[in-house]
DRENPA-3360 file (N, C-alpha, C; in nm, 2 decimals, always signed):
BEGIN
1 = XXXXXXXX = +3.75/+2.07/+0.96/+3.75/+2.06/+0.81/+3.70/+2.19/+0.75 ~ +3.74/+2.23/+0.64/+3.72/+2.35/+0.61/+3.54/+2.38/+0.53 ~ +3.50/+2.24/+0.50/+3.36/+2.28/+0.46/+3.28/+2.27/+0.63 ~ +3.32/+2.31/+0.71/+3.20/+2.26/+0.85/+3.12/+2.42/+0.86 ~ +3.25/+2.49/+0.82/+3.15/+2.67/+0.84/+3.03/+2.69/+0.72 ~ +3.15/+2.59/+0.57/+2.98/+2.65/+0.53/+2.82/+2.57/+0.54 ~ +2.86/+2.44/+0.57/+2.76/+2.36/+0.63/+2.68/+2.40/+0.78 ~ +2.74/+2.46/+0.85/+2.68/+2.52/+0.93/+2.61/+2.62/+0.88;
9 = XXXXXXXX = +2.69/+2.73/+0.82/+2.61/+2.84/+0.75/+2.44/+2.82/+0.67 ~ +2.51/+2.71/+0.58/+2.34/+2.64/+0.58/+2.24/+2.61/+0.60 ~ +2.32/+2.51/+0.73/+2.25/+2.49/+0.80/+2.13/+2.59/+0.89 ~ +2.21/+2.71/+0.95/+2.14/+2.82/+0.99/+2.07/+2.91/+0.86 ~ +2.13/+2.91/+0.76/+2.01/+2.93/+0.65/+1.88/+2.90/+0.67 ~ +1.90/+2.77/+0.64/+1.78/+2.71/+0.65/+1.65/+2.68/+0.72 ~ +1.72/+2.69/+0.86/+1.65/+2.69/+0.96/+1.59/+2.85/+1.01 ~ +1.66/+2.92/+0.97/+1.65/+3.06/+0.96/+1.55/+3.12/+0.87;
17 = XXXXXXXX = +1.59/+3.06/+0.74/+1.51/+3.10/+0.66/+1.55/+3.25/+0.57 ~ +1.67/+3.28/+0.59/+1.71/+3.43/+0.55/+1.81/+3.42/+0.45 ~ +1.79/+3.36/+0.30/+1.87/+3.34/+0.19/+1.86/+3.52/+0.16 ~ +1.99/+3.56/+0.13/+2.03/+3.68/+0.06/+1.96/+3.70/-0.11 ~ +1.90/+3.86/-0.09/+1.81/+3.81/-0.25/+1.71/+3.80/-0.27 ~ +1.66/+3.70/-0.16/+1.54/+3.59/-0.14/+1.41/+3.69/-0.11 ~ +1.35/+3.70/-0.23/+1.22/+3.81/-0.17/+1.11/+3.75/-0.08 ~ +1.12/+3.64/-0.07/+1.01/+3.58/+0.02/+0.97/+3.59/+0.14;
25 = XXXXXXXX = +0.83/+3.66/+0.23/+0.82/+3.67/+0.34/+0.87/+3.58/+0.44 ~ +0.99/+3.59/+0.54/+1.08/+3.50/+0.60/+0.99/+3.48/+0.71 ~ +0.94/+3.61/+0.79/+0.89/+3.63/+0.91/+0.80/+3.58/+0.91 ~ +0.68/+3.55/+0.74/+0.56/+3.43/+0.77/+0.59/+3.33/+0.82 ~ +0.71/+3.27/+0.68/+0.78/+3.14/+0.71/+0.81/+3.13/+0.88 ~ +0.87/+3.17/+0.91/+0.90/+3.18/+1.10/+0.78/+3.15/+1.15 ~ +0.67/+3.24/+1.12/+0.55/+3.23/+1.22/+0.50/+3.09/+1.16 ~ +0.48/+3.04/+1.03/+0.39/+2.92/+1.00/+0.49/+2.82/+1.04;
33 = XXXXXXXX = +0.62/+2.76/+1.11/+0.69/+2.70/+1.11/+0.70/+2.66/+1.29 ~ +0.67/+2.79/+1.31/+0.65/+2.82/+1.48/+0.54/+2.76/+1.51 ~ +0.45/+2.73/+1.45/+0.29/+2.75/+1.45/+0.31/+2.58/+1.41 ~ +0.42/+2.47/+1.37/+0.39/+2.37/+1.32/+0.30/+2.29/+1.27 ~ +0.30/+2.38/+1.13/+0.22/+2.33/+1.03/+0.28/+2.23/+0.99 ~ +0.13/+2.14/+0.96/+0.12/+2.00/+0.97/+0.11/+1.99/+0.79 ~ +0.22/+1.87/+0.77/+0.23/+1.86/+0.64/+0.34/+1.92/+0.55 ~ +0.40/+2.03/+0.63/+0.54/+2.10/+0.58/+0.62/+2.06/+0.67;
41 = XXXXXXXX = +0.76/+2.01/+0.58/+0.85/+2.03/+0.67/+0.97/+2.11/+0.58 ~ +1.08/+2.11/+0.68/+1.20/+2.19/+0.59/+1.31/+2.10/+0.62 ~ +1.39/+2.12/+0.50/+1.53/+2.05/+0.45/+1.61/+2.17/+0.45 ~ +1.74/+2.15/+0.51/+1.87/+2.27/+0.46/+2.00/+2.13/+0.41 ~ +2.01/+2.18/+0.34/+2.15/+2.09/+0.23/+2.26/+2.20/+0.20 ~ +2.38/+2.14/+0.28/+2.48/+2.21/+0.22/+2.62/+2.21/+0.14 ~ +2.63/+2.19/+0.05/+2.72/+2.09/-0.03/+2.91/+2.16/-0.03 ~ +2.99/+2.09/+0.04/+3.10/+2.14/-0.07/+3.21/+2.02/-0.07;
49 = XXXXXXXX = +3.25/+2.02/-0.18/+3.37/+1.94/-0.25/+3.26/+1.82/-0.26 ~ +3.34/+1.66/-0.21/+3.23/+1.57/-0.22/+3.14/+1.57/-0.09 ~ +3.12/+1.63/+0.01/+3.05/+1.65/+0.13/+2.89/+1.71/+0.14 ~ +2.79/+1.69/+0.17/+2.68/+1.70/+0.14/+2.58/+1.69/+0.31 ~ +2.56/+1.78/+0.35/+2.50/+1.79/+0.48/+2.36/+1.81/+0.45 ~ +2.29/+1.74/+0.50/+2.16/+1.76/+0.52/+2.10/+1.77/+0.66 ~ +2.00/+1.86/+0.66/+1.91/+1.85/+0.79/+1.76/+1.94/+0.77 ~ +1.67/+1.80/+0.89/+1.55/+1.72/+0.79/+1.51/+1.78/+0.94;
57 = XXXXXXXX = +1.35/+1.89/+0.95/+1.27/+1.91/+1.06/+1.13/+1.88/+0.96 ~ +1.08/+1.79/+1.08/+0.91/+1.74/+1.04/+0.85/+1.75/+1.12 ~ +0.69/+1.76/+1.10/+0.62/+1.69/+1.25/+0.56/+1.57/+1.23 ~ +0.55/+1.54/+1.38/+0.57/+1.43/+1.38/+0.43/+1.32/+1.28 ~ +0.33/+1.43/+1.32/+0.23/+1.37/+1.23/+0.23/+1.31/+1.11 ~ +0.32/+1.39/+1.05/+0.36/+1.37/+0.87/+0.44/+1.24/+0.87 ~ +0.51/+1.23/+0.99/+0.65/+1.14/+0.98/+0.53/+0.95/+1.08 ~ +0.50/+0.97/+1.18/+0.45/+0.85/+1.24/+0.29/+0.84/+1.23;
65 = XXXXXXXX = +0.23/+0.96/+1.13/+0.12/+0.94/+1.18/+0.01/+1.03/+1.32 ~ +0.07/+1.05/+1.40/+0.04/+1.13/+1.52/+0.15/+1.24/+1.59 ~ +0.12/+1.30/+1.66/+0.20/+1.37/+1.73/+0.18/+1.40/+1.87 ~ +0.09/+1.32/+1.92/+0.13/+1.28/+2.08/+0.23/+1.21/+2.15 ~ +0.27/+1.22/+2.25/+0.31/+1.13/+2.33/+0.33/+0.95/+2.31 ~ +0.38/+0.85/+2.22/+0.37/+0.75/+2.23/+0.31/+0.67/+2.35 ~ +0.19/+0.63/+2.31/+0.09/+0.57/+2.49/+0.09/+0.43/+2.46 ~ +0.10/+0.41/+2.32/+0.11/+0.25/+2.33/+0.18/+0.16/+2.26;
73 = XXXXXXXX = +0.17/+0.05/+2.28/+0.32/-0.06/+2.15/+0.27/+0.02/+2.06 ~ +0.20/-0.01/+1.95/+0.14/+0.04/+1.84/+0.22/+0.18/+1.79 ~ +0.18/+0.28/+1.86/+0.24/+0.42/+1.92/+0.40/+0.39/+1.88 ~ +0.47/+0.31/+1.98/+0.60/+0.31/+1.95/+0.67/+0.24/+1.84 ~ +0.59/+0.11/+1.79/+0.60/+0.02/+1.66/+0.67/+0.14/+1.53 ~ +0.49/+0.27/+1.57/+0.52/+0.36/+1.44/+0.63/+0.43/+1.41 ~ +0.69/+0.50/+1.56/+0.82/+0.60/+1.57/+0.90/+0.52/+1.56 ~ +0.95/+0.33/+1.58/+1.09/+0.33/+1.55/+1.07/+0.28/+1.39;
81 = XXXXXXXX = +0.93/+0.24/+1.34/+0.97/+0.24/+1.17/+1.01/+0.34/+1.07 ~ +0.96/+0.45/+1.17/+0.99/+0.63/+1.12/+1.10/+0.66/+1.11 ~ +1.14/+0.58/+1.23/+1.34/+0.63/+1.26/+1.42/+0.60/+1.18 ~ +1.34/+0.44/+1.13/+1.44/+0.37/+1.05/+1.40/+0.44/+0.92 ~ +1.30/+0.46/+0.86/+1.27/+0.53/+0.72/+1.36/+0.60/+0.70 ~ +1.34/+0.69/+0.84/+1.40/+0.85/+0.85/+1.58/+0.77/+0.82 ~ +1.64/+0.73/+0.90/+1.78/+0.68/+0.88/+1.79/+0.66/+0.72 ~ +1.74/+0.63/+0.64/+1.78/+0.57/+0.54/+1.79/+0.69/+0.45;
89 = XXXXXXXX = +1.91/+0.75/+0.45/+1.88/+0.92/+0.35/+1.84/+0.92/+0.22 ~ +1.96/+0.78/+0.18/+1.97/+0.81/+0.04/+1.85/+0.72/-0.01 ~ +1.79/+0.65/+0.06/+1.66/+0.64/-0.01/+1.49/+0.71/-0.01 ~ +1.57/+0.88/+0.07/+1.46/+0.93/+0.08/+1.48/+1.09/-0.02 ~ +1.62/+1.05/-0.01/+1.69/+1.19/-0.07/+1.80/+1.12/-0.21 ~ +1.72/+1.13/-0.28/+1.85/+1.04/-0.36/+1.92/+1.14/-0.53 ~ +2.04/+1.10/-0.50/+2.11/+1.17/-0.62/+2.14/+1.08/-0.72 ~ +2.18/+1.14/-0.82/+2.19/+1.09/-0.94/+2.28/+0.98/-0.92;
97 = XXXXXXXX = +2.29/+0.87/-0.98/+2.40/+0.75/-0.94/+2.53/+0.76/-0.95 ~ +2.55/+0.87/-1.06/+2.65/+0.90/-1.11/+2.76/+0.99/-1.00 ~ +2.64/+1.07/-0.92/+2.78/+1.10/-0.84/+2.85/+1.03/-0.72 ~ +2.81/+0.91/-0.70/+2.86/+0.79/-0.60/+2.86/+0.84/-0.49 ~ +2.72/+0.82/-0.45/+2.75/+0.93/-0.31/+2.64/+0.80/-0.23 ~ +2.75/+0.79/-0.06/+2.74/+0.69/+0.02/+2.69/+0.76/+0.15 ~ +2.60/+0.73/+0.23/+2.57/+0.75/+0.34/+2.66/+0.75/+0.47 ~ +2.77/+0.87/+0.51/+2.89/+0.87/+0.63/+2.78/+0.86/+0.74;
105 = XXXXXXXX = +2.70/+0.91/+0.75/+2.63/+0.93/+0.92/+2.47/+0.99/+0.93 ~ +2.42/+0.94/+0.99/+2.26/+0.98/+0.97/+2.23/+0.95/+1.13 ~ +2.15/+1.06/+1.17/+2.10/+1.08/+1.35/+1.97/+1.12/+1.27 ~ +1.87/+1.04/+1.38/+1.72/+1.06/+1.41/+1.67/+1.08/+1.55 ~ +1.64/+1.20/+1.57/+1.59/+1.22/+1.68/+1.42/+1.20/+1.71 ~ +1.32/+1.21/+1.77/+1.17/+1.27/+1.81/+1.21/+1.35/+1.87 ~ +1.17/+1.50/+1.91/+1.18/+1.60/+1.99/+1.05/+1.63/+2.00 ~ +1.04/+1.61/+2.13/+0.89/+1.69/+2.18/+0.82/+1.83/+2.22;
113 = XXXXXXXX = +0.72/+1.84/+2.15/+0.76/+2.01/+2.21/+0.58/+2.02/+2.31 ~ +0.57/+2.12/+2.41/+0.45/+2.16/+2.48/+0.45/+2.31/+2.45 ~ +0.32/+2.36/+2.42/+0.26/+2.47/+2.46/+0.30/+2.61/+2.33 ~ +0.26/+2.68/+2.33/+0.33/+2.79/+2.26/+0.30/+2.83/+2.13 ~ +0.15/+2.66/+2.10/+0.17/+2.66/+1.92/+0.03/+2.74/+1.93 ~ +0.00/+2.78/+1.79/-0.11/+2.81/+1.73/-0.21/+2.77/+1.67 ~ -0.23/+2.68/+1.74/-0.32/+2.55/+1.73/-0.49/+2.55/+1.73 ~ -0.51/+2.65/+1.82/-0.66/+2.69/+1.87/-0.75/+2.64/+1.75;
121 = XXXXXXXX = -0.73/+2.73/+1.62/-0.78/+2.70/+1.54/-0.81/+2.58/+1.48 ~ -0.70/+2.48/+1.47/-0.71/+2.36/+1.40/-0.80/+2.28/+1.54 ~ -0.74/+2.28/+1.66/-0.82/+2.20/+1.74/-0.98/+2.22/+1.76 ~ -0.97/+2.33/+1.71/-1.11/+2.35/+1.69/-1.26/+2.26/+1.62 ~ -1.14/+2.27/+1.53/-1.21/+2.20/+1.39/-1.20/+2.05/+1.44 ~ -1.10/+2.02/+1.51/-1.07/+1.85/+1.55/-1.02/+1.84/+1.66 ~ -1.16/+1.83/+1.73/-1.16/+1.85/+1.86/-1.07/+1.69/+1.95 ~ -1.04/+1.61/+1.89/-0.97/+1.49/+1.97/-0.77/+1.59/+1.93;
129 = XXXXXXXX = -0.78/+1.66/+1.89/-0.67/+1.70/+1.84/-0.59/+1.75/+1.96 ~ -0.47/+1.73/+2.05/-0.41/+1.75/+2.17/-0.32/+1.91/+2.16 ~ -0.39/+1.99/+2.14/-0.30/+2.14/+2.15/-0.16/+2.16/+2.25 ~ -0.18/+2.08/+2.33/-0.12/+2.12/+2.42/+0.05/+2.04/+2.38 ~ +0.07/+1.92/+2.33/+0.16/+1.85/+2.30/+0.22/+1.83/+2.16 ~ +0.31/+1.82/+2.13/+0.33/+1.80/+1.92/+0.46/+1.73/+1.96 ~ +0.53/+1.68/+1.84/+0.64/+1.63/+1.79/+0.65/+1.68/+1.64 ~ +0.84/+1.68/+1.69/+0.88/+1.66/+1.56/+0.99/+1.57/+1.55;
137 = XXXXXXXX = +1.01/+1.53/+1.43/+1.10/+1.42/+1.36/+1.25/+1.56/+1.35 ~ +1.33/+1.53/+1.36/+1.47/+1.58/+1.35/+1.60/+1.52/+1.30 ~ +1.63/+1.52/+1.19/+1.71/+1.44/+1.13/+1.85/+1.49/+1.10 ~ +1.97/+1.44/+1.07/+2.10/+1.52/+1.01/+2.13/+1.41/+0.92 ~ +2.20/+1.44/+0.84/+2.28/+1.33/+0.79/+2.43/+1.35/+0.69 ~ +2.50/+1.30/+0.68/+2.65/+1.33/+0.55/+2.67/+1.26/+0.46 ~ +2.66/+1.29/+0.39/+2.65/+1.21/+0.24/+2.82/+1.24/+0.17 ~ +2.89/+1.13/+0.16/+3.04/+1.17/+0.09/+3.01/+1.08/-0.07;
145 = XXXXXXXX = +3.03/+1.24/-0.16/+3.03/+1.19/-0.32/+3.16/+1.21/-0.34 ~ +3.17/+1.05/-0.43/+3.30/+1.05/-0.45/+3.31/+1.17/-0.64 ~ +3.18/+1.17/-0.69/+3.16/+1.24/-0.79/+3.08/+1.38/-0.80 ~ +3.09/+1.45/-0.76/+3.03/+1.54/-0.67/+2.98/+1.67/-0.81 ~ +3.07/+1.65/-0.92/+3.05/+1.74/-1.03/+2.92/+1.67/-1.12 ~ +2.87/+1.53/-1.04/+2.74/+1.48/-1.09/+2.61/+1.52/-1.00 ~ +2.68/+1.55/-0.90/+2.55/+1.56/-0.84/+2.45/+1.69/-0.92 ~ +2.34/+1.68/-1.02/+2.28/+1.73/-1.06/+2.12/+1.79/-1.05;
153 = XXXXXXXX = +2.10/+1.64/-0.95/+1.97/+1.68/-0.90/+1.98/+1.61/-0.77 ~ +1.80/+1.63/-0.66/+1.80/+1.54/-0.59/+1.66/+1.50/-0.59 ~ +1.63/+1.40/-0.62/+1.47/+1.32/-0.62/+1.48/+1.27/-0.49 ~ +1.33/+1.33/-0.47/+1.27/+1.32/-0.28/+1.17/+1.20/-0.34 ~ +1.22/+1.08/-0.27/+1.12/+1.00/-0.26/+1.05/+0.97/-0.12 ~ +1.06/+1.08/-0.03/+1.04/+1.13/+0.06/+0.88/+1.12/+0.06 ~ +0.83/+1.15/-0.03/+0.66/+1.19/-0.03/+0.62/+1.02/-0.06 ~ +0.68/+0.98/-0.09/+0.58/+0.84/-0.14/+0.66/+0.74/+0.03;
161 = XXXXXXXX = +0.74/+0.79/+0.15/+0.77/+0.69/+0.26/+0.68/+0.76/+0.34 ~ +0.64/+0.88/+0.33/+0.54/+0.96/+0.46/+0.45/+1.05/+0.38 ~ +0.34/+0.93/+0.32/+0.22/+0.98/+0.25/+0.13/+1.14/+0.35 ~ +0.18/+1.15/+0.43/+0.12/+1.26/+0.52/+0.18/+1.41/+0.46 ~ +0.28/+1.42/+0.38/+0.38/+1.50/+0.38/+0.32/+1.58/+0.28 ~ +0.29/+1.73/+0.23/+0.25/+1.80/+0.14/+0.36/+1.85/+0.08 ~ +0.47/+1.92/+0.18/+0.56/+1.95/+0.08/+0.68/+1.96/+0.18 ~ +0.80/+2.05/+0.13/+0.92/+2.07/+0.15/+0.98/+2.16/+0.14;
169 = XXXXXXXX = +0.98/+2.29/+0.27/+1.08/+2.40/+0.19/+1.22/+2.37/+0.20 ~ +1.27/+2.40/+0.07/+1.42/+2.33/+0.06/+1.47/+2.47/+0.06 ~ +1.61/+2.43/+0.16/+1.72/+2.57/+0.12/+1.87/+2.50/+0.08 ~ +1.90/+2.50/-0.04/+2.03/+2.47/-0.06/+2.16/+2.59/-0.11 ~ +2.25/+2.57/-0.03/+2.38/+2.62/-0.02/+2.50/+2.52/-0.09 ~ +2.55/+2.61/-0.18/+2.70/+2.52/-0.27/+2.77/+2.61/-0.28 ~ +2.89/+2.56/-0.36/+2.97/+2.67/-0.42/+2.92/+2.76/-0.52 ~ +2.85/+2.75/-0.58/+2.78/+2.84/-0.66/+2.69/+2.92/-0.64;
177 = XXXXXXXX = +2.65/+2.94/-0.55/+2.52/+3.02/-0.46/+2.44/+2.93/-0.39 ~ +2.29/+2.97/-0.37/+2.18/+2.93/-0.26/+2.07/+2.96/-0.36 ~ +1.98/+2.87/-0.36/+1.85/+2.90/-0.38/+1.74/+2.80/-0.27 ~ +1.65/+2.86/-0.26/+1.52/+2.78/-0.25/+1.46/+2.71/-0.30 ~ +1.35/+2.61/-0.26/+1.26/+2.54/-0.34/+1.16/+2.48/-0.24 ~ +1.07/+2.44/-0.32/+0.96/+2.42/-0.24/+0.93/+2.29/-0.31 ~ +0.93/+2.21/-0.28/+0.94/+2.04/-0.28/+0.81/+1.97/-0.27 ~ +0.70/+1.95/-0.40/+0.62/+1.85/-0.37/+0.59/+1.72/-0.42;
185 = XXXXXXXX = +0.49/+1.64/-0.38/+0.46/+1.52/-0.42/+0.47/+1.51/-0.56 ~ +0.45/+1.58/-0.66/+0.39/+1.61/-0.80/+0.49/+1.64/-0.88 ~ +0.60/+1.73/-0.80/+0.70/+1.77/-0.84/+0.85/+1.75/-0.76 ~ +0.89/+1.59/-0.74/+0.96/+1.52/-0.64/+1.12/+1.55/-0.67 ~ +1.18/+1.66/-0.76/+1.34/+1.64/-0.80/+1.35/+1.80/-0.79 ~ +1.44/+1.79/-0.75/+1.55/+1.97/-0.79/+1.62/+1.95/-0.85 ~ +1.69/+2.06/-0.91/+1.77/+2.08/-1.04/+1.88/+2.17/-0.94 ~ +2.00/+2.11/-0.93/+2.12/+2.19/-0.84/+2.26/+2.26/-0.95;
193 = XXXX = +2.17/+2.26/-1.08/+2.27/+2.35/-1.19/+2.26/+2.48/-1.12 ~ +2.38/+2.53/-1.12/+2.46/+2.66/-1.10/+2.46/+2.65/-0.94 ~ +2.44/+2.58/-0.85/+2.46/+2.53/-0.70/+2.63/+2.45/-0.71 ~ +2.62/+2.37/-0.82/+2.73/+2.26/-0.76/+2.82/+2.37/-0.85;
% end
């Protein structure tokens, strides 16, 4: 299909971090993202016609609570109610009603990661804190609007399903250009005038 290049393009936007324009230190972003700071995650959204790609990296902290290793029921209770949160897009990412936009496909992964972070510091401070192991939550999903010239915003009710969460760097891609945003509790909607 002909939107998959630019939804990919987004996609690596986003994850990348390298919007054209974009004066923002990228190479911090990289190092604090490498460094999985706890409490940020990032969104890349990439819209065209009525097609709407999203993909959702967290850790796992912000998303179940912890980011060890699941060791007990309890432990796994929390990651499959996360999964299921996490599945539910449009009630974490929701657009205006008006542009009738329906949930095609949503994947939740946990991906585990060892070693490599920049942690010393925080473990320091909290010493039961496990340096050596993390998670993150990994999400995609496609949203098909059947009204797509309404999609005008998107309210993250995101912050009020994973009270852990401080904020959101958002990178969105449309027909209209790319901008950023930085997405918090206080300030839960974007404005995607001159995007769509």
């Amino acid at each position: 299909m002909k939107y998959a290049a630019i939804i990919t393009l987004g996609l690596c936007l986003g994850a990348g971090g390298a919007l054209a324009g974009d004066k923002h230190d990228h190479a911090h972003d990289r190092r604090e993202l490498g460094a999985h700071q706890h409490g940020h995650g990032t969104l890349a959204i990439a819209i065209e016609a009525g097609t709407v790609a999203i993909e959702l990296r967290a850790p796992g902290a912000d998303i179940a609570g912890f980011e060890h290793a699941a060791k007990t029921d309890a432990d796994r209770k929390a990651i499959d109610t996360a999964k299921q949160k996490l599945a539910a897009a449009l009630d974490l990412f929701t657009p205006p009603a008006a542009a009738r936009c329906t949930l095609a496909s949503a994947n939740v992964a946990l991906e585990g990661e060892t070693g490599g972070h920049d942690h010393e510091k925080k473990a320091a401070e909290k010493p039961d804190h496990d340096a050596a192991a993390h998670s993150e939550f990994h999400a995609t999903y496609e949203l098909a609007c059947a009204a797509p010239e309404n999609l005008t915003t998107i309210t993250f009710n995101y912050f009020k399903a994973f009270a852990n969460t401080r904020a959101l760097d958002v990178q969105v891609i449309g027909p209209g250009g790319q901008r950023r945003f930085e997405v918090k509790p206080a300030k839960p909607v974007i404005d995607l005038s001159g995007i769509i």
